[in-house]
N, C-alpha and C positions, 0 to 999 in steps of 0.2 A: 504494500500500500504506500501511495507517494504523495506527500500531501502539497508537494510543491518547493520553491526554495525557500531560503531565510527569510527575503526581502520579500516573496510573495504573502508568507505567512505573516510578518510585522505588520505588512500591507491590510493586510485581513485582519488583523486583529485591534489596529488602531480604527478600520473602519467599525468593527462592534464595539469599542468603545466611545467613539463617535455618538453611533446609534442610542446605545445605551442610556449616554449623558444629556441628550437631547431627547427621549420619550420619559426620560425618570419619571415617575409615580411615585408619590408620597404614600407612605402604607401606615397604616394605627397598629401600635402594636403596646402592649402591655410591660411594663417593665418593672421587677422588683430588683430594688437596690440592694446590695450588700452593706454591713459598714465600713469595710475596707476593701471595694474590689482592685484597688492599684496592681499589677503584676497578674493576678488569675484572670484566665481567658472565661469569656460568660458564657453561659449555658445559652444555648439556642433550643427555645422549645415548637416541636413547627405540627400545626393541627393540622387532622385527614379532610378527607374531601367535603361531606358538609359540615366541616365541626368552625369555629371562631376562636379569636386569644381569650374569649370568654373562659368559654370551657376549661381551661387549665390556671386560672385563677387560683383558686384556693390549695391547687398542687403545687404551683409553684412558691408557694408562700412556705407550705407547712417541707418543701424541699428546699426553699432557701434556709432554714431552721436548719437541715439535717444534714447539712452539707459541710465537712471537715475543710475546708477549705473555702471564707465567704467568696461567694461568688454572683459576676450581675445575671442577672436572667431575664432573658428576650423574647417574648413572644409577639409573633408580628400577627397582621391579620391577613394571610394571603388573597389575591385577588385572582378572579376566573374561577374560583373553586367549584 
């Protein structure tokens, strides 16, 4: 499989980020704070096909508690679902 050269693939890749940067959508998404999250990487919490960042509310709280390492936690609200 040959996906082309360097400079075709830079080429293609600066145009999807092009693309990307000029359709951005703003998404809502849920977020609980740790008290210290400087340095740990945050949880990303991502909901199924009909589900909302609703739904993982009160999991993500009582899992921000239980987590040996504070940490921030993101739940977004994906779109098209």
């Amino acid at each position: 499989l040959s996906i082309g050269s360097e400079a075709q693939g830079r080429k293609r890749t600066e145009g999807l980020l092009r693309a990307g940067i000029a359709g951005a959508v703003k998404l809502h998404y849920v977020e609980v704070k740790s008290d210290k999250p400087e340095g740990a990487c945050p949880v990303l919490i991502l909901h199924g096909l009909l589900g909302s960042s609703r739904n993982f509310a009160s999991f993500s709280k009582a899992l921000s508690a239980e987590l040996q390492i504070p940490r921030r936690i993101v739940i977004p609200d994906l779109r098209n679902h």
